[in-house]
N, C-alpha and C positions, 0 to 999 in steps of 0.2 A: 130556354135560357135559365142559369143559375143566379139566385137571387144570395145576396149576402151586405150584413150589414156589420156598422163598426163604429162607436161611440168613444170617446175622448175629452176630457176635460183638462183645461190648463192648469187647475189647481190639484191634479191628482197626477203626479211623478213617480216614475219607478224608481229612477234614479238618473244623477248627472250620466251621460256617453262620454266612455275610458274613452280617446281616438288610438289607445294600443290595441282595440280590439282589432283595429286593420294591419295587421302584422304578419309578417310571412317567415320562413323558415330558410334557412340555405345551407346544406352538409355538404361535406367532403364526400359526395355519393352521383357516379355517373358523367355527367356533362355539366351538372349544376354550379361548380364552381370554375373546373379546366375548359373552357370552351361556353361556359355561359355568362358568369360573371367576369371574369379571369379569361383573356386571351390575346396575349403581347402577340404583335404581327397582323394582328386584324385591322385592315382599312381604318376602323373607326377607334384603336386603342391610344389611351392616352399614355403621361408618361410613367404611368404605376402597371398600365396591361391590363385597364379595366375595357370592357366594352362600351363606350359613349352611348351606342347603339341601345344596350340593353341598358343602358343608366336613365336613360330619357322616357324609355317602356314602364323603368321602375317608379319614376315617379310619377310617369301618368296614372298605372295604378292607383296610387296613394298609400303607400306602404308608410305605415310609421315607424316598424319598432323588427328587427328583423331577427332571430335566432341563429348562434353562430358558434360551433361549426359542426355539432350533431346532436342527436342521429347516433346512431349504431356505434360509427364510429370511433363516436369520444370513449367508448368504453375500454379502446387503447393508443388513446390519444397523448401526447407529452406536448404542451403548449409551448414548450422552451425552442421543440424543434422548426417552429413557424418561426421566429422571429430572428433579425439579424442580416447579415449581408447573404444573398438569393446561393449565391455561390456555394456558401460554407454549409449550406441548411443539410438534412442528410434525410437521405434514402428511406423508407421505412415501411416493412409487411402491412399492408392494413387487411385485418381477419374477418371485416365483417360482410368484405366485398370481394375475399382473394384478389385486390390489385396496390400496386406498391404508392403509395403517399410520398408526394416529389417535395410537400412543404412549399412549396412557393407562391403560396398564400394562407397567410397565418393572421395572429392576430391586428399585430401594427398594420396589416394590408388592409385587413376588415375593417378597422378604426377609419382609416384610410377614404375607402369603400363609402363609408357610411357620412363622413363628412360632406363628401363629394354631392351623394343624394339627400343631404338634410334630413337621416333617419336615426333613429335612438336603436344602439346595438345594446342588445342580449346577448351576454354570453354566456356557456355551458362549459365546467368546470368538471373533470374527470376522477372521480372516488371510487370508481371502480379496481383499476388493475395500479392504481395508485394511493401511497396514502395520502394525511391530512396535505402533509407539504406543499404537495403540488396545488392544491386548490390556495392554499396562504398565499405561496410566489406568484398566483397569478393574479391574485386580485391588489395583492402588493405593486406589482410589476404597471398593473393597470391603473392603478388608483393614489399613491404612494408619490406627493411633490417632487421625495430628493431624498438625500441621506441613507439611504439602508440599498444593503448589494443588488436587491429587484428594479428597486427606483432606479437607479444610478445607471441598471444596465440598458435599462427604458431610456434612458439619457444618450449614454451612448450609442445606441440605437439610432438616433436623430431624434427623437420623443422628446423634449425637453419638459413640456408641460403633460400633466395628469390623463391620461384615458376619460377617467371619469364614469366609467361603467357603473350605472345604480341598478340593472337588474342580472341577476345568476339564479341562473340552474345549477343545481347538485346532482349531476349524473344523467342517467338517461335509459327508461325502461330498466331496473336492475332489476324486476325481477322475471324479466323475458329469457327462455333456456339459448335462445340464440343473441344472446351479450356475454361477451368477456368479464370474468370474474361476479358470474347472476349471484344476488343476494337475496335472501331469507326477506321479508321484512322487519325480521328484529335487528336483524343487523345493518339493514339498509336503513332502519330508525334511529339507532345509537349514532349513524357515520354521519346524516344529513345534519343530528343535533349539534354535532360537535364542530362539523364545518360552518354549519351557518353560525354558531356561536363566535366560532375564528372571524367568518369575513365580517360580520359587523362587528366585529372589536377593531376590528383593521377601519373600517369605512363603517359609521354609523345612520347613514343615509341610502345603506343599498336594502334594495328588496329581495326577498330571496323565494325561490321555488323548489318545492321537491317534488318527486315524482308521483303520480298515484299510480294506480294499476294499470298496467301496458294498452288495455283495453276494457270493453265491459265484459268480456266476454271470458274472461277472466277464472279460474277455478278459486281463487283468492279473493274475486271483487269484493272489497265490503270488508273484508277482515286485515288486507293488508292497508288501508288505508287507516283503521281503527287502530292498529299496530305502528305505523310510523307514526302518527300524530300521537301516541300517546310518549313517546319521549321528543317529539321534534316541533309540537303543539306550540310551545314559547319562543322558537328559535325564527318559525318561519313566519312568510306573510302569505303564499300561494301553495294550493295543490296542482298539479301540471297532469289532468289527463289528458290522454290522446284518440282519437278514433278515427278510422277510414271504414267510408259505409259499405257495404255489403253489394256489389252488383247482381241485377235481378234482372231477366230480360222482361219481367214485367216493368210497364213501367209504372203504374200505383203502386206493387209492393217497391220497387225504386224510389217511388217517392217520399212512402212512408219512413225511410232512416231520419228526414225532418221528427219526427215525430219519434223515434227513436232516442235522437240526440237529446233531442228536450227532455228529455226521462235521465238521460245519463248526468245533464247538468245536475236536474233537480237532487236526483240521485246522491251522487256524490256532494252536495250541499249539506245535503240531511247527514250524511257521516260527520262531515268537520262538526256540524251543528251538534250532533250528536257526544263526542269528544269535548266542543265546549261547553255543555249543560253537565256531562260528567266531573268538569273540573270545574263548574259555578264560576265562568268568565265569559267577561261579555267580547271578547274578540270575536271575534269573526275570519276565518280563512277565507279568503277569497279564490276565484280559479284564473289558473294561465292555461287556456287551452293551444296548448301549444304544439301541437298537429294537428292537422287535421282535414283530409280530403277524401276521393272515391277510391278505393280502394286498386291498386294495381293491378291491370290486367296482363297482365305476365305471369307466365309458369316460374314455381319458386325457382327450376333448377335455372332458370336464367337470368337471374336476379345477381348471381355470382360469377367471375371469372370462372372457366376452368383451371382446375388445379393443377398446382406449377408451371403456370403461364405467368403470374402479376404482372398484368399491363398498366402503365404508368394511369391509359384513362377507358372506362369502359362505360358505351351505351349503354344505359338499361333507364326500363320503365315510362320511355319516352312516351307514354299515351299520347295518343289523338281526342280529343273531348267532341262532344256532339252537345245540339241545340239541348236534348235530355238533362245531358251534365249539366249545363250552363244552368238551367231551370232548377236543380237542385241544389247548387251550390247558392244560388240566392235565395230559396229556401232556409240555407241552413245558416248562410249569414243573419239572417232575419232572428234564427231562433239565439244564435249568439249575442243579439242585440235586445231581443225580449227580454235574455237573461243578467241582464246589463247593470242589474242590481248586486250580482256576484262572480259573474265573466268581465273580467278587466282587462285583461289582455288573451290574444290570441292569433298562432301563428300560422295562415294556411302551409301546408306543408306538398312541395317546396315552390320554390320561386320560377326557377328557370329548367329547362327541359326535362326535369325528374318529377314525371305527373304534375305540370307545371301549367300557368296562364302566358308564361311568356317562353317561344321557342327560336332554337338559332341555326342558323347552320354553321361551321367551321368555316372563317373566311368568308362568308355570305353573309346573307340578311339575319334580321329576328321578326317576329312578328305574333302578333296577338290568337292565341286558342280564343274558342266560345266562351270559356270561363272566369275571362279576364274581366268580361263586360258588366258581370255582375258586380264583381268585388271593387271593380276601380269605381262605379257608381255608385256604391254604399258607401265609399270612402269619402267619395266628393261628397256627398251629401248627407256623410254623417254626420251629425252636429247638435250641440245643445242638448236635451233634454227626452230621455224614455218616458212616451207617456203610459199610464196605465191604459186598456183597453175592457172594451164589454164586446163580445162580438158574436157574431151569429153567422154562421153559414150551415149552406146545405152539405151531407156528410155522406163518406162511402167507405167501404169495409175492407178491409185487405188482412193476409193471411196475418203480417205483420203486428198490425193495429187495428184495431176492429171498428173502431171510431173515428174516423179521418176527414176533418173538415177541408172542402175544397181549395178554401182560405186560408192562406197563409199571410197576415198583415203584422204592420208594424209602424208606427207614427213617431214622429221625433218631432219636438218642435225647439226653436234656436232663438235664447229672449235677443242675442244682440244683432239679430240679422232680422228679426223677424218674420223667419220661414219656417214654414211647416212642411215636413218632407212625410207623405206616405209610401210606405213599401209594397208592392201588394204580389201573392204568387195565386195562380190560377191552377190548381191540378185538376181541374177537369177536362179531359182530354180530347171533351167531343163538340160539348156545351161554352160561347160565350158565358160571361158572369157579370152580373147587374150589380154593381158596386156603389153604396153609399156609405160613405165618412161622416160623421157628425164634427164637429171641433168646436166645443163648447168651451166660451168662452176666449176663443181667438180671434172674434170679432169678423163684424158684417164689410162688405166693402172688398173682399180680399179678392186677389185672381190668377190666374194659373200662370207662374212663370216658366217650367218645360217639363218636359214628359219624356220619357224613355221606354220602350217597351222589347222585351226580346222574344221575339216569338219564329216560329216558320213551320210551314204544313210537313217539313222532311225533320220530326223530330232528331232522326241521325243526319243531318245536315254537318259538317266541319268547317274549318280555316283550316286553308294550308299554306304552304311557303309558294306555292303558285296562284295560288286566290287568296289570298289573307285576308279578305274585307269581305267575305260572301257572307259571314256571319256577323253585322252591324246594328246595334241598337236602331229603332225607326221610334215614333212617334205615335203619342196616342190619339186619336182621330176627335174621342167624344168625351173628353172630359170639361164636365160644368159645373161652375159654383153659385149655390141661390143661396144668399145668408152666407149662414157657416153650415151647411152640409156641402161637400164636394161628393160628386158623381160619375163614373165610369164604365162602361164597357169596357171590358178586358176582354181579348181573346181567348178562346180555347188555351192551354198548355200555354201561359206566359208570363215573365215575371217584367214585372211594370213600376214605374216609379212617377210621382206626378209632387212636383215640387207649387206650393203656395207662397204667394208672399207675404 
C-alpha cells in the first residue's frame, strides 16, 4: 500500500473558487449543436427545439458559464446571419469543417438556451475574416437597451430587453495555419487592442479574452503571448489558452498530461506576469481556459466532410471515453482548481457528442460518458474557498515527467455551508493508497457527509446508449475522522471525493 499525506489550514487560502471554472464550450462543429443541443422533432423538444432531454443532463453537470459558438468556426462566422425569423436566415459554406451552416441556431437561440438552463453565456466575436464592425454590432445588438439600429433590430427580433453578455472572446486560435484569415501576433495584438477598447466603450462592465497560443506546443509559445499583451496588456482582462492532452497507450505517461497542464498554467502566468513587471503595473491577467479535453481520436482526414459534399450536419469526433479518461479528466480538473488563484474561468470543450460528457442519439436517448462524473461532482461540490496545501506522496517516473506523485489532491472548504470537500486522484495503478488529511483549524467534532469514488478493474470500461449506468460513481467503504485529520483508502487507479461537514 501507498502511503500519502496532505496538510491544510483554514487561515491559509489560495484563493476565493471562480464557479466559472465549471464551464463547457458548444461550437457549430459535428452533432454538438444540430442534433445535441438543437433538435426540433425530438420526443423531448420544446418550443424553441431545444432538447429537454439534454437540458436536464446539462444542468446535472453543473455547467455555469458556456462558450458560444466557436471554435474553428467563428473564424468565418457573420453573427447577423443567426439571428431573425428561422426562414429568412441564409445558407452558408462553413470552411473549417467542409459542411454548409443552416443558421438556425444563433445568437437570440443561445441566449434563449442559456436562460432555460440558468447558465451565464460567453460569447466569441469574429476579427478574423472580419473587421472591427462586426464585433461593435454584436455586442451592441447584445448589450445596447434601445435607440441605435443593432438595439432596435434586437427589438424587433422579439428581444425587447438587453442580452447582457459580460464575457467575450476576440477571435479564436488566430494564429493556427488551419483558421481563416491566421494572424501574425502583431497583428492579432493591434486587432484584439482595438476591439476590446470598442466593446468596453460600448458595455463598461464586460470582460474580455484574448487568445494565447493555439497550444503549448506551439513554435511561437512564449513570444506570441509576449507580443499581444504588449499592445492589448490595458484593453484586456483574460489570456484564453487551450489544450487537448496527448493520448499514450501508456497509462502513467497518460497520466502525466495532469502534470503537464500545470506547467502550461504556471507557464503562461509567468508571461502575463512578465509583461506586467515590464510595464511596472500591478494588474494581473488572469486565464480563461477555454478548451480543454483529451485530445481526438480521429484520423485528421475525418475530421472534415468530403469536398464538394457540404452536408448540412456531419458526425465527427464522437469519442467513446473509458474509466482511464474519466480518471484524468478529474485529475486535470483538480489542477484547474489548484490554479484557482489565476484560472477563473474554464470551458471543457465540448459539451455534447463532439468529444463530449453528454451523448445522443437522433430521435432517441442521451445519456452520460464516464467523463461526465467527474466534472458534474467538482461542480456540485465546488464551493467556497482554495486552500493552500503541504503534501506528500510516494512518486513515479515517466517519460513525460520524471517526478510524478501518485497524488493528486485538492481541498476546498465553504465558510457559509461549513463543508470541506477533498478531491483526491490515485494514479497508482496497482497499489491502494493510505490517505491522511490534516484540516487545521476546521475543528474537532466533524463527520463524513458522502463520498464518491470512481474506480473499476476494466480501466477501458465505457457507457453506452445500451448500458448507460455501467460506469456509476459508488462509494468509499473506509473513510474516518479522529479530530481533524480525515482518513482513507483509495483504490488502485481512482478518483474519489469525500465531502465533511
Amino acid at each position: 500500500m501507498t502511503k500519502a499525506s496532505v496538510i491544510v489550514d483554514k487561515d491559509f487560502v489560495l484563493s476565493d473558487l471562480d464557479r466559472r471554472i465549471f464551464g463547457q464550450f458548444a461550437e457549430h462543429m459535428g452533432r454538438c449543436i444540430y442534433g445535441g443541443l438543437y433538435e426540433p422533432g425530438h420526443p423531448t423538444a420544446d418550443e424553441h427545439g431545444f432538447r429537454q432531454d439534454v437540458m436536464e443532463l446539462v444542468k446535472e453537470l453543473g455547467v455555469t458559464i458556456v462558450r458560444y459558438p466557436g471554435g474553428n468556426m467563428l473564424s468565418g462566422y457573420n453573427w447577423e446571419d443567426g439571428v431573425g425569423p428561422k426562414e429568412n436566415r441564409p445558407r452558408r459554406l462553413e470552411l473549417s469543417r467542409f459542411v454548409t451552416e443552416t443558421n438556425q441556431m444563433g445568437t437570440d437561440d443561445f441566449i434563449d438556451w442559456c436562460r432555460k438552463t440558468g447558465i451565464e453565456p460567453m460569447l466569441a466575436t469574429n476579427v478574423a475574416s472580419r473587421d472591427l464592425n462586426g464585433a461593435w454590432g454584436h455586442v451592441e445588438y447584445c448589450n445596447i437597451p434601445g435607440g441605435t439600429t443593432m438595439s432596435d433590430k434586437r427589438r424587433a427580433n422579439g428581444y425587447e430587453e438587453p442580452h447582457n453578455v459580460k464575457f467575450w472572446c476576440i477571435g479564436n486560435e488566430p494564429d493556427g495555419f488551419w483558421q481563416i484569415a491566421q494572424k501574425s501576433a502583431k497583428e492579432y495584438g493591434r486587432i484584439v487592442a482595438e476591439a476590446a477598447k470598442i466593446i468596453k466603450w460600448i458595455d463598461h462592465e464586460i470582460e474580455v479574452a484574448a487568445s494565447a497560443s493555439s497550444n503549448r506546443n506551439m513554435p511561437h509559445y512564449g513570444d506570441w503571448e509576449r507580443t499581444i499583451l504588449e499592445d492589448a496588456f490595458d484593453y484586456i482582462d483574460y489570456l484564453a489558452p487551450h489544450t487537448y492532452f496527448k493520448n499514450d497507450p501508456d497509462t502513467m505517461e497518460f497520466f502525466a498530461n495532469i502534470e503537464l497542464m500545470d506547467a502550461y498554467i504556471k507557464e503562461t502566468v509567468a508571461m502575463c506576469d512578465a509583461v506586467a513587471g515590464q510595464r511596472r503595473s500591478s494588474k494581473r491577467i488572469m486565464l480563461s481556459f477555454d478548451e480543454w479535453n483529451i485530445a481526438a481520436r480521429w484520423k485528421p482526414e475525418d475530421k472534415k466532410a468530403k469536398p464538394g459534399e457540404w452536408p448540412d450536419v456531419l458526425p465527427i469526433i464522437e469519442d467513446v471515453y473509458t474509466v482511464e479518461d474519466a480518471l484524468l479528466i478529474g485529475g486535470t480538473m483538480q489542477t484547474l482548481i489548484n490554479n484557482g488563484d489565476r484560472v477563473k474561468v474554464a470551458c471543457f470543450a465540448q459539451m455534447v457528442n463532439v468529444i463530449a460528457p453528454i451523448m445522443t442519439e437522433d430521435g432517441g436517448p442521451a445519456w452520460r460518458q464516464t467523463i461526465f462524473w467527474p466534472l458534474a461532482l467538482a461542480s456540485k461540490y465546488g464551493h467556497g474557498k482554495i486552500l493552500k496545501q503541504v503534501v506528500s506522496s510516494e512518486k513515479t517516473a515517466t517519460k513525460a515527467w520524471a517526478d510524478m506523485p501518485y497524488l493528486v489532491s485538492t481541498v476546498l472548504h465553504d465558510d457559509a455551508t461549513g463543508q470541506t470537500v477533498i478531491f483526491a486522484l490515485n494514479r497508482n495503478l496497482k497499489e491502494p493508497m493510505e490517505l491522511s488529511v490534516a484540516l487545521k483549524g476546521l475543528g474537532e467534532g466533524r463527520s463524513v457527509v458522502a463520498t464518491h469514488e470512481i474506480a473499476n478493474d476494466d480501466l477501458k470500461a465505457t457507457n453506452t446508449r445500451d448500458n448507460p449506468d455501467n460506469i456509476r460513481p459508488g462509494t468509499i467503504a473506509s473513510v474516518r475522522v479522529d479530530g481533524e485529520t480525515v482518513s482513507a483508502t483509495l483504490k488502485p487507479a481512482s478518483w474519489n471525493v469525500i465531502v465533511i461537514n
